[in-house]
PASEBA-1860 file (N, C-alpha, C; in nm, 3 decimals):
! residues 50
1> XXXXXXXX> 6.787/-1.161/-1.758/6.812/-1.250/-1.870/6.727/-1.210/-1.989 ~ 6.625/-1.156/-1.955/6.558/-1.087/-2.065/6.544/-1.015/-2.192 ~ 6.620/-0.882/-2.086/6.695/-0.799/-2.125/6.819/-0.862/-2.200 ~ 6.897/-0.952/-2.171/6.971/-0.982/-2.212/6.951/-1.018/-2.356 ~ 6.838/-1.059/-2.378/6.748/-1.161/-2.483/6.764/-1.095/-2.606 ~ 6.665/-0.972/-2.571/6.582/-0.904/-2.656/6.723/-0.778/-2.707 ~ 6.770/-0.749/-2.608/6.945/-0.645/-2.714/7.042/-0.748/-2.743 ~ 7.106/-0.685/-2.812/7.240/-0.793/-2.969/7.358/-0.795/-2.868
9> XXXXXXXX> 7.332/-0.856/-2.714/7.495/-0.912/-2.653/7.459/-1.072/-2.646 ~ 7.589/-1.103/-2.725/7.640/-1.233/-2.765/7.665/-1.299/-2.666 ~ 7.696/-1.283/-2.507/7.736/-1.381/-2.424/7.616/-1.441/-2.331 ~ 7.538/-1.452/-2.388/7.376/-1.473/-2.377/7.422/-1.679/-2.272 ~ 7.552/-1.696/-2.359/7.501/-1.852/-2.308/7.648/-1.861/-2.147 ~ 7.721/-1.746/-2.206/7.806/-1.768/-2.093/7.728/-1.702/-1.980 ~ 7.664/-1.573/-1.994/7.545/-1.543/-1.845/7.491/-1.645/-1.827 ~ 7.429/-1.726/-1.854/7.360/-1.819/-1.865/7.386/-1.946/-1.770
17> XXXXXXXX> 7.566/-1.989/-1.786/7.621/-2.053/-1.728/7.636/-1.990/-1.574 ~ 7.693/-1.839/-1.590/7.793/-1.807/-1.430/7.586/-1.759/-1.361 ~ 7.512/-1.761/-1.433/7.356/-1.767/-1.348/7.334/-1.916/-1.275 ~ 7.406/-1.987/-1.354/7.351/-2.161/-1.287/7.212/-2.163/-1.362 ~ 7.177/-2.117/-1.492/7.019/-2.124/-1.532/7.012/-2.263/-1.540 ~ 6.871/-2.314/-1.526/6.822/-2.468/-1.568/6.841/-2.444/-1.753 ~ 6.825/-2.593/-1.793/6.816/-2.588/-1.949/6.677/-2.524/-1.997 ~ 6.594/-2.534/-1.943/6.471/-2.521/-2.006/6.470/-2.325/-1.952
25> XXXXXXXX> 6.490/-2.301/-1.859/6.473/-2.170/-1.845/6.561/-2.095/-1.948 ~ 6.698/-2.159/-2.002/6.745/-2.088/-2.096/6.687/-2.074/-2.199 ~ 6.596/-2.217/-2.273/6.537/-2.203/-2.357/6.392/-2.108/-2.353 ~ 6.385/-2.070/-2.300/6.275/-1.937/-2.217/6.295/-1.847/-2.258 ~ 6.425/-1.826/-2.189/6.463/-1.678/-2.162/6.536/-1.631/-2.318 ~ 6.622/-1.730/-2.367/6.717/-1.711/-2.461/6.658/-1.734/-2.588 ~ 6.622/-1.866/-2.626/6.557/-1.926/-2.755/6.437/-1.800/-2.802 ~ 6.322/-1.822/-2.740/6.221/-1.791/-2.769/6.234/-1.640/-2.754
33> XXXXXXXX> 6.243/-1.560/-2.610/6.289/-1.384/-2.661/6.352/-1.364/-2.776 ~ 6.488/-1.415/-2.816/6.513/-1.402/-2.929/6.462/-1.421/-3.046 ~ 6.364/-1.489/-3.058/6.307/-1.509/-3.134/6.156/-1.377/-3.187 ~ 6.146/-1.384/-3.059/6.048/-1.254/-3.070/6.095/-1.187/-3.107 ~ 6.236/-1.119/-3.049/6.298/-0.997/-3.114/6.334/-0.979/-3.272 ~ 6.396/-1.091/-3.322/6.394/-1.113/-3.454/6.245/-1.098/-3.559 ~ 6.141/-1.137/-3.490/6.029/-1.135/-3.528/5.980/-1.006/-3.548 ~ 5.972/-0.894/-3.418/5.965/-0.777/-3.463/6.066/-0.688/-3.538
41> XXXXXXXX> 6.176/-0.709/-3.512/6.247/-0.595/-3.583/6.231/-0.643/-3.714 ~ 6.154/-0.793/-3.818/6.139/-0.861/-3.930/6.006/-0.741/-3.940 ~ 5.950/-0.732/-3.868/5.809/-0.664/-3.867/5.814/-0.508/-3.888 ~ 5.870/-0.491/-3.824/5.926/-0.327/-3.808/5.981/-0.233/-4.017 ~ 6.098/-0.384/-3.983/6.176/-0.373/-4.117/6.075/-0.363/-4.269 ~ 5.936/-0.498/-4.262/5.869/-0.517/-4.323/5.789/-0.361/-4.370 ~ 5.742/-0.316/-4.229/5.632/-0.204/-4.232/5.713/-0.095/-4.304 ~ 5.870/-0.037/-4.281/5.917/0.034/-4.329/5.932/0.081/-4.458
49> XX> 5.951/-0.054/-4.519/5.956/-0.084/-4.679/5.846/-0.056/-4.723 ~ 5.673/-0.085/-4.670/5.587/-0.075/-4.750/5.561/0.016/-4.717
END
């Protein structure tokens, strides 16, 4: 689910479902990785420019 997280596949909530995940583990696995990932590639993008 991780993996799933952190690369750009969209069916993030239907794995999610055919896993049987709890709510809160989605918000784990899904919310917050993604969020990291967005965070660095914001970071990445940032460093490039300057």
């Amino acid at each position: 689910m991780t993996l799933s997280a952190l690369s750009p596949i969209p069916y993030l909530s239907i794995l999610a479902g055919a896993l049987k995940m709890h709510f809160y583990d989605f918000l784990l696995y899904g919310v917050l990785m993604r969020t990291i990932r967005f965070a660095v590639v914001a970071y990445l993008f940032f460093i490039i420019l300057m």
